[in-house]
C-alpha angles and dihedrals in degrees: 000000000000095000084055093057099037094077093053087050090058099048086048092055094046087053083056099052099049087043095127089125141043143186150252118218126160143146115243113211130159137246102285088044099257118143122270108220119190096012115154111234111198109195108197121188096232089218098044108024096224113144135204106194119191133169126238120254130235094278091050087255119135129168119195095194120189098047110159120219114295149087114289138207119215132190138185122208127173130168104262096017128084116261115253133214135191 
């Protein structure tokens, strides 16, 4: 048993070690909690300005991976909703 979990120990290690970015994941829904397929989702690092924009899937899910340290702005937009920021 402890030769079967040694292997995951190390991997686990070598992802700390390499952990210079992060991600943004979410699930967009509306008011009345309904999913929000097909939103755009624009992720904009609040000290450099630079943006990664994705769409929602069909389940409302979206995942913006690779983000550097920092503090982020996000905002929601879908044809027929307001636009949201935070």
């Amino acid at each position: 048993m402890k030769w079967s979990i040694a292997p995951l120990l190390i991997c686990c290690l070598a992802v700390a070690c390499f952990g210079q970015s992060s991600g943004i994941q979410g699930i967009t829904t509306d008011e009345s909690k309904a999913l929000a397929p097909g939103a755009k989702v624009t992720v904009t690092n609040v000290a450099t300005g630079v943006s990664n924009t994705t769409t929602t899937n069909e389940q409302g899910f979206y995942t913006v991976p690779f983000l550097g340290p920092g503090s982020y702005r996000i905002e929601v937009s879908k044809s027929g909703f307001a636009s949201v920021t935070r």
